[in-house]
N, C-alpha and C positions, 0 to 999 in steps of 0.2 A: 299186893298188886291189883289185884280185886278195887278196892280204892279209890286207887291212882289213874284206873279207867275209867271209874263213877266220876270223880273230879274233871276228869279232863274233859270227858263228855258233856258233864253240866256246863262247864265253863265254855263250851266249844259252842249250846246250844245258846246260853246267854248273847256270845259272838253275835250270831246267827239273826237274833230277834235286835239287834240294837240296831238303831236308823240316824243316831247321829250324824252318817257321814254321808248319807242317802242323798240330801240336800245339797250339799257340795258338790257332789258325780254329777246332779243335774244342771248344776248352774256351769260346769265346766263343759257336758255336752252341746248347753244352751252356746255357748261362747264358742267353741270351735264352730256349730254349726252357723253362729251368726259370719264366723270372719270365714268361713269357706262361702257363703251367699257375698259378701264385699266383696272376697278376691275378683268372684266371679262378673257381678257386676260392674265392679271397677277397673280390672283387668290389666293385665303387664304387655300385652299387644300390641298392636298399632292400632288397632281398632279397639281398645278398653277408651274408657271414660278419661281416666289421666294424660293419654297421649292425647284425646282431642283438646283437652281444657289446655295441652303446655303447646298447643298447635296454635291455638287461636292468639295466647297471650306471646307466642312466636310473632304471628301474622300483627298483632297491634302492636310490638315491639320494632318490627321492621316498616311498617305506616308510620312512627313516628320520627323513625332514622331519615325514613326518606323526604320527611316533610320539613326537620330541622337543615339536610343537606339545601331543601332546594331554595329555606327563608336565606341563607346563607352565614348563617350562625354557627 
C-alpha cells in the first residue's frame, strides 16, 4: 500500500511540474479575451459598429433606388 502512495504521489508531482499545456490556456485566454474587446467594439446594438456600417450601405442602397427611379429606367 505503502507503494502505491509513493507512486501515485510521484506521478501526481510529475502532473504538477509539466507545462505542456500551459501555452494552450494562454492562447485560449488570449482569444476569448480578444473576441470579448470585438464583441464589445463592434457591438449587436443600434449603436455598435455593424448597425452603422448596414445604415449607411442602407442609406447608398436607397440613393440609388431613387436616382435609377427618377432617370426613368
Amino acid at each position: 500500500m505503502n507503494q502505491f502512495i509513493i507512486k501515485t504521489y510521484c506521478k501526481f508531482l510529475v502532473f504538477i511540474k509539466d507545462t505542456k499545456g500551459v501555452t494552450a490556456i494562454e492562447y485560449a485566454l488570449i482569444a476569448v479575451a480578444i473576441s470579448a474587446m470585438l464583441f464589445l467594439v463592434l457591438g449587436s446594438g443600434d449603436d455598435g459598429l455593424i448597425s452603422k456600417i448596414k445604415d449607411s450601405f442602407k442609406s447608398i442602397q436607397d440613393a440609388l433606388t431613387i436616382t435609377k427611379e427618377e432617370s426613368g429606367k
